[in-house]
C-alpha positions as CSV (number, residue, x, y, z in Angstrom):
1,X,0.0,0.0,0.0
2,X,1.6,3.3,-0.9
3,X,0.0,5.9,0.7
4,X,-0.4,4.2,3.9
5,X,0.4,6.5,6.8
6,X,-3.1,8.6,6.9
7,X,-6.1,8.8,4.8
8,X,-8.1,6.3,2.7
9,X,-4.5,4.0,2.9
10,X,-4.5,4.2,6.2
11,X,-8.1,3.0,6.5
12,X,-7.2,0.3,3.8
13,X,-3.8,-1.3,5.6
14,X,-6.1,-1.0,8.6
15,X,-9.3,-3.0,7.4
16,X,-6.5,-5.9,5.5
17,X,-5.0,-6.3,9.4
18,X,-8.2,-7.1,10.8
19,X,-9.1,-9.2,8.0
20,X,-6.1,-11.2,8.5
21,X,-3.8,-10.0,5.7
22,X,-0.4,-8.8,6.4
23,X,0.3,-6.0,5.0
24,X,2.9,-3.4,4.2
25,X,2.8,1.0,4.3
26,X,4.4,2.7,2.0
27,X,4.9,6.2,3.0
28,X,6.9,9.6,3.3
29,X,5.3,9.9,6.4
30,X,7.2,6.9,9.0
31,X,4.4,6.6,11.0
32,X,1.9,2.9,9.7
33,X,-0.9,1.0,11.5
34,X,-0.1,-1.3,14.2
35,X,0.9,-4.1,12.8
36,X,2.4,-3.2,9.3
37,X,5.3,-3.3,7.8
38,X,6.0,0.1,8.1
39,X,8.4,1.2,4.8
40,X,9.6,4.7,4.3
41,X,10.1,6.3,0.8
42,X,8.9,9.0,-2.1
43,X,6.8,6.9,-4.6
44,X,8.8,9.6,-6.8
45,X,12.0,7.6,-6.0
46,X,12.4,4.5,-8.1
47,X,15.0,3.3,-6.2
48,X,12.8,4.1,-2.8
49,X,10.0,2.1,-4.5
50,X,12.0,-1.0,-5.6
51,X,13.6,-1.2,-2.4
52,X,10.4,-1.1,-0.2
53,X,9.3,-4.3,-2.3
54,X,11.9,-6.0,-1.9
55,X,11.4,-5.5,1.7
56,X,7.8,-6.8,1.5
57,X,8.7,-9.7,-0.4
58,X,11.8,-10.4,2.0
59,X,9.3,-10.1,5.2
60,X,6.7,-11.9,4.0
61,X,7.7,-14.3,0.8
62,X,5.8,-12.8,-1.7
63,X,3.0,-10.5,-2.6
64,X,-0.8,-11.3,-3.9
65,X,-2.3,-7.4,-4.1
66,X,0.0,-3.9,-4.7
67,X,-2.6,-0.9,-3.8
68,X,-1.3,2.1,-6.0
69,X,-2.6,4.9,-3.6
70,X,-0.1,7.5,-2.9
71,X,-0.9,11.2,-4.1
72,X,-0.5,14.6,-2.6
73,X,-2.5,17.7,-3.0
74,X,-0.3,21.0,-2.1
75,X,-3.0,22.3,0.0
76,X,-1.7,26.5,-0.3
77,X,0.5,25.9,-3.1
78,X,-1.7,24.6,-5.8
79,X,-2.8,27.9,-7.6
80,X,-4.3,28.4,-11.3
81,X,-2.3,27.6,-14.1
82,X,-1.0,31.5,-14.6
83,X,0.0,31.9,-10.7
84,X,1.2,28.6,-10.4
85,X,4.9,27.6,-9.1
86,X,6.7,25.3,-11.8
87,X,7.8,23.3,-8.3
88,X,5.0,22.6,-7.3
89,X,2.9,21.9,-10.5
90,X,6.2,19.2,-11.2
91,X,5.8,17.8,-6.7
92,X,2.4,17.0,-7.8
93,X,3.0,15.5,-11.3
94,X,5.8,13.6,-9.6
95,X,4.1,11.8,-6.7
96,X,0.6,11.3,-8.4
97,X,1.4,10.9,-11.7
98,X,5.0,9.1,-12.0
99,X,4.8,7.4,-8.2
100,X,1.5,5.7,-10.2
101,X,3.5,4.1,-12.8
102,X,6.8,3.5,-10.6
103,X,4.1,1.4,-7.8
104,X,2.3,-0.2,-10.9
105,X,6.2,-1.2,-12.1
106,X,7.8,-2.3,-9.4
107,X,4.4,-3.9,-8.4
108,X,3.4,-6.0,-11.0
109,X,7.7,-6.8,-11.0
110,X,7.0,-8.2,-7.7
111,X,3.5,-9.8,-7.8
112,X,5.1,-12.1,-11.1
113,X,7.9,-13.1,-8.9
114,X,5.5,-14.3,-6.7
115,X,3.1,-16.5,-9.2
116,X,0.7,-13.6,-9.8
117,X,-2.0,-11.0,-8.2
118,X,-3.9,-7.5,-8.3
119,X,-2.7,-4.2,-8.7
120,X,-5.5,-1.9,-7.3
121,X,-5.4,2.2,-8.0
122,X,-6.9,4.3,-5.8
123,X,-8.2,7.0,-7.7
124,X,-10.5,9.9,-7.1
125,X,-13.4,11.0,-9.0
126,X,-12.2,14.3,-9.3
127,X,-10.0,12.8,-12.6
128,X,-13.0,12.4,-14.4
129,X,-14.9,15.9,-13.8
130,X,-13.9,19.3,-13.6
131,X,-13.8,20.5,-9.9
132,X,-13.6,23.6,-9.0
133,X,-12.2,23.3,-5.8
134,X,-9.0,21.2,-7.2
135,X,-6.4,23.0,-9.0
136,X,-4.5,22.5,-12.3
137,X,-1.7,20.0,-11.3
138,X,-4.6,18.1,-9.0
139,X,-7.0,18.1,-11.4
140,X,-4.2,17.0,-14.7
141,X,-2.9,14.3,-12.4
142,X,-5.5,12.8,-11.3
143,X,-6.8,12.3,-15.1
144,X,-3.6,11.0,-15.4
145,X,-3.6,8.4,-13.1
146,X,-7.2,7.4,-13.7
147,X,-6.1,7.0,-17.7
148,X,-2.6,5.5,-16.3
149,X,-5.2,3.0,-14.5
150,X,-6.6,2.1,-18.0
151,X,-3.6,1.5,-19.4
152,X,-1.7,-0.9,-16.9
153,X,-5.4,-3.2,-17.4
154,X,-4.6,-3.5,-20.4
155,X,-0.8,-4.3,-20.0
156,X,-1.0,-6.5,-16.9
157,X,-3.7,-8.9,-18.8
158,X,-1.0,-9.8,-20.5
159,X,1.4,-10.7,-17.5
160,X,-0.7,-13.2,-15.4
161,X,-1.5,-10.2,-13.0
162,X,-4.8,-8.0,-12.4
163,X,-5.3,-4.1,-12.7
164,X,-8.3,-2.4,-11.2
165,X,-9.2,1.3,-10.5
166,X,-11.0,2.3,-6.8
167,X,-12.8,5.7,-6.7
168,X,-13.8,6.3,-3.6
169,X,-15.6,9.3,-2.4
């Protein structure tokens, strides 16, 4: 689970524990629910997000679902498009747009090496609609990521694993 530390990932690594799953947080934030493997990394960081699954796949032998679920909104920062900071318009692009595809990556990697499973995005319904509360990197992301979602069904059909989207919300 990327994402993990707070939010709807929080809730999610929280309702797999007391289901009986074990389960792993991904986060920039160190803090995980009790009884996770708590991993800290940028989804932005290939190298973060390969080593926190090989961590998972070291601590528990293998992996049967990767929960793409990591984003960031720069609550103060995000600004129309002709105020906007080029930093943060490229923060945002870089966590919940390219952390997307490095999770899928890395995730589907993984879930092969372990004889299959799901990848599961976590996307909002903002991505499909204008909002007028998001702004521009927000909204352009997250219709990123829900097409990103599209996409990696379509590839992962052909790798023995599974791709789903999750709008919650």
């Amino acid at each position: 689970m990327t994402g993990g530390a707070s939010g709807i990932g929080r809730a999610t690594v929280e309702r797999l524990l007391a289901e009986g799953a074990r389960a792993a947080s991904l986060d920039v934030e160190p803090q995980a629910a009790e009884g996770a493997l708590a991993l800290w990394g940028d989804v932005a960081d290939e190298e973060a997000v390969e080593r926190a699954f090989a961590a998972a796949l070291g601590a528990f032998g293998g992996l049967d679902v990767v929960v793409v679920n990591a984003a960031t909104q720069l609550v103060g920062e995000d600004d129309r498009a002709d105020r906007l900071e080029r930093a943060v318009w490229q923060r945002t692009l870089d966590v919940n747009l390219t952390g997307a595809f490095l999770t899928a990556k890395q995730g589907v990697r993984a879930l092969l090496e372990s004889g299959g499973g799901s990848v599961v995005f976590t996307a909002s319904p903002a991505g499909s609609m204008a909002s007028r509360r998001a702004s521009t990197p927000t909204r352009r992301a997250r219709r990123a990521s829900t097409g990103s979602c599209a996409c990696s069904r379509r590839t992962t059909r052909a790798t023995e694993s599974g791709s789903t989207g999750s709008f919650p919300g």
